[in-house]
N, C-alpha and C positions, 0 to 999 in steps of 0.2 A: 607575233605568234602565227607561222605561216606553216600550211601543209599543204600537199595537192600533189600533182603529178610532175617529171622530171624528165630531160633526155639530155644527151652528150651532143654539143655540136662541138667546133673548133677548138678541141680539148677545155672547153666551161661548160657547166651544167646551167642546162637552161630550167627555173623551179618555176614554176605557175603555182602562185600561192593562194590557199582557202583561209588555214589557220591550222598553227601548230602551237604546242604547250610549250611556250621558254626556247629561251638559245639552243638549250642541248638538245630537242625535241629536232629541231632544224639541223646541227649536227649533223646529229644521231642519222638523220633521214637521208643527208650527204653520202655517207658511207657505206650504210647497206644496199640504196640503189643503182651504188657503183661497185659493190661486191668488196670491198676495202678491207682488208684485211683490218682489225682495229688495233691489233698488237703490230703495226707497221703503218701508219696515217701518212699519209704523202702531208706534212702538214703545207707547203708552199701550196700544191692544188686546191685544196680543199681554204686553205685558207681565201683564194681566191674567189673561189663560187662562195663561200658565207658573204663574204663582202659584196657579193655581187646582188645576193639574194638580200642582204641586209638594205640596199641602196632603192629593192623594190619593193620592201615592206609600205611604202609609202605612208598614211594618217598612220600612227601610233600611236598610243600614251606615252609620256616622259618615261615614266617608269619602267617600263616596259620594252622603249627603244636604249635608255640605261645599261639593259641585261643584254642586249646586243652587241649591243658598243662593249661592255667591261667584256663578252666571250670573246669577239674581234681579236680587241687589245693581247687579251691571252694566248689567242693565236701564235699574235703578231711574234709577241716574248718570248714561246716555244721555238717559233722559226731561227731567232735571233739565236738561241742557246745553241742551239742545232748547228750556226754558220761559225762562233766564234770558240777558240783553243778554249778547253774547258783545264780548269785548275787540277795539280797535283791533284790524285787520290778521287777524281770523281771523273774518272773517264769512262768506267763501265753504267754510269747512272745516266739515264736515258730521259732527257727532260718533258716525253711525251707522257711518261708514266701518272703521272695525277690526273690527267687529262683523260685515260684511259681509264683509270677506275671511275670517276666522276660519269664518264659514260656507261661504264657496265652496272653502276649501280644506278641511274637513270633508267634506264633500258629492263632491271628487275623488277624496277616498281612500279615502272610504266604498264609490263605483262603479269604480276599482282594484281594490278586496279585493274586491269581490263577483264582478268578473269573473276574478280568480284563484281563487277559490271553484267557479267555474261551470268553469273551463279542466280545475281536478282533478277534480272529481267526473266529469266528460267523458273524463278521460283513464282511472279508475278503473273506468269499464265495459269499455273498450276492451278498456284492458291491464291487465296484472299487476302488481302492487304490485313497487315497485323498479326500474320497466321504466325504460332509458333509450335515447332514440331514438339510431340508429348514427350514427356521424360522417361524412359524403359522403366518401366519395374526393377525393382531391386532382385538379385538372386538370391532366394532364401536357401541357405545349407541347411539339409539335413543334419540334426546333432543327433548323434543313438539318446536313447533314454535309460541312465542307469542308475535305477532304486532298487534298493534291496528291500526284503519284507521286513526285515526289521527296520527301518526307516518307513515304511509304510505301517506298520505296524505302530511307531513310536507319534504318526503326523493324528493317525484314529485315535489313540486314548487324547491325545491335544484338543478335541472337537468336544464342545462343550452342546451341551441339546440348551434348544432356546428356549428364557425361561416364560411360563404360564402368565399373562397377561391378564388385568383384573376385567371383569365384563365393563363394561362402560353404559352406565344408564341416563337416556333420551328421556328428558321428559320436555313434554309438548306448553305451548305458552296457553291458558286457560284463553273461553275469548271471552272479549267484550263487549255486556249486552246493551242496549239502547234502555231496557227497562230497568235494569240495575241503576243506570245513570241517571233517569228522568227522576228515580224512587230518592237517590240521594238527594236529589238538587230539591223534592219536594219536602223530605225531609227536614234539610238543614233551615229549608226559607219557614217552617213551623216554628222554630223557634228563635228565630232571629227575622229582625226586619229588613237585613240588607244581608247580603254576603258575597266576597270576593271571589274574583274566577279561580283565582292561582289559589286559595286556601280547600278550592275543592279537589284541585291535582295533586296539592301537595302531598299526599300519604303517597303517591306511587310512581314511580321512574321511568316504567313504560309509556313512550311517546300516547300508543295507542289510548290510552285512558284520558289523554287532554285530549284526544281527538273526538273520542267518544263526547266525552264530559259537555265538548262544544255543541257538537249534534243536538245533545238532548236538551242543551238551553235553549237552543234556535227553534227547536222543535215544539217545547214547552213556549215559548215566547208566539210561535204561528198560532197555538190555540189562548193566547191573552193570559195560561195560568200564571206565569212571570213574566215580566218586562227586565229588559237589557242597558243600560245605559253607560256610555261612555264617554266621557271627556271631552278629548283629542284623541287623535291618533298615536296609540302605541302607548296611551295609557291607560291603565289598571281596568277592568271591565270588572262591572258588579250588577249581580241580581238581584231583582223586586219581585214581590208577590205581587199579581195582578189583582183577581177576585180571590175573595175566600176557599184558599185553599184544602178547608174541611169539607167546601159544601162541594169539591170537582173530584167527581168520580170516575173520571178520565185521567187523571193524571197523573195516578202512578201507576195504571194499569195503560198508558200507552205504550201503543207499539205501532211502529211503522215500519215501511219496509227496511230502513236502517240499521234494524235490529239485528238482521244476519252478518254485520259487516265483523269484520276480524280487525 
């Protein structure tokens, strides 16, 4: 794959090669730097100078010196058509013709890619890498608007009025007091000698009333009116009367600052 510069000495083209894209790229570069008409290829000259420039391609790939060699050959078989009586009925057929098109459609998509080449490199100063241009707006057509008042007329009795909504009554969660709690828990331990935590929550659903319930046992438990006892852990807790719960005059009139909790 050789490109570079070119001059005419002793009717061969001398090519100083960089790198060109494929056989026909090399061709291609034959022809137009010697002005060649491409619908008339002198093939014997030209055939000459690719050979020549093929012999200075030097290091190659196989594959790649392959594509030289098979366009060479092609040459070669164009020339050959050219020297020898060609058969009945194919005397106006011109065996350079495939060769020709192969070129001009080379030569199209060579000047495609280059101006796709030139289009990015144009858009990559501009703009930012990833940029994509916005989408236009849509054209919105005006349509006329056409109701009669009897369709306006027929869409208003259709309109139903929204119907009256019942009021919706809030009511608020009562709270819970530290001395309601302490009164029960003294309460219940009057007539009983023992009694269980969960049988004092049991009447109510609200979290808050086992929390409370707790407080006031802890609380009654700080002043010795009841004691606490439990097991293990995460079994059953039950309460005791401590001293005479007739003769403590504290104990269901306690109140600590507890008592405002919600």
């Amino acid at each position: 794959m050789i490109a570079g510069t070119s001059s005419v000495g002793d009717g061969l083209l001398v090519v100083e090669t960089d790198r060109f894209q494929g056989p026909l790229g090399l061709l291609l570069h034959l022809i137009r730097t010697q002005d060649i008409d491409v619908f008339d290829i002198p093939i014997a000259r030209i055939t000459r100078q690719f050979l020549a420039a093929v012999e200075a391609l030097g290091d190659v790939r196989l594959d790649e010196a392959g594509e030289f060699v098979e366009t060479a050959a092609a040459l070669v078989r164009i020339k050959a058509a050219m020297l020898l009586p060609r058969p009945p009925g194919e005397e106006d057929h011109d065996p350079r013709a495939e060769l020709v098109r192969r070129l001009l459609e080379y030569e199209q998509v060579r000047e495609v890619a280059s101006r796709f080449r030139a289009a990015e490199n144009d858009q990559g100063r501009r703009f930012p890498k990833g940029w994509v241009p916005p989408r236009p707006k849509p054209q919105i057509a005006e349509a006329p608007l056409r109701v009669t008042w009897d369709q306006v007329r027929e869409a208003a009795l259709r309109i139903e009025p929204p119907g009256q909504r019942e009021p919706e009554h809030l009511m608020t969660t009562r709270a819970v007091s530290m001395r309601d709690k302490t009164g029960l828990i003294v309460d219940a331990l009057r007539q009983v000698k023992r009694i269980e935590f969960t049988s004092l929550v049991a009447p109510w659903r609200e979290p808050m009333h086992g929390v409370m319930t707790l407080l006031a046992g802890l609380e009654l438990g700080k002043r010795r009116v009841v004691s606490l006892r439990q097991g293990s852990p995460f079994s059953p807790l039950w309460l005791y009367p401590g001293r005479r719960i007739d003769d403590d005059q504290e104990a269901e009139g306690a109140s600590t600052p507890s008592e405002a909790a919600r």
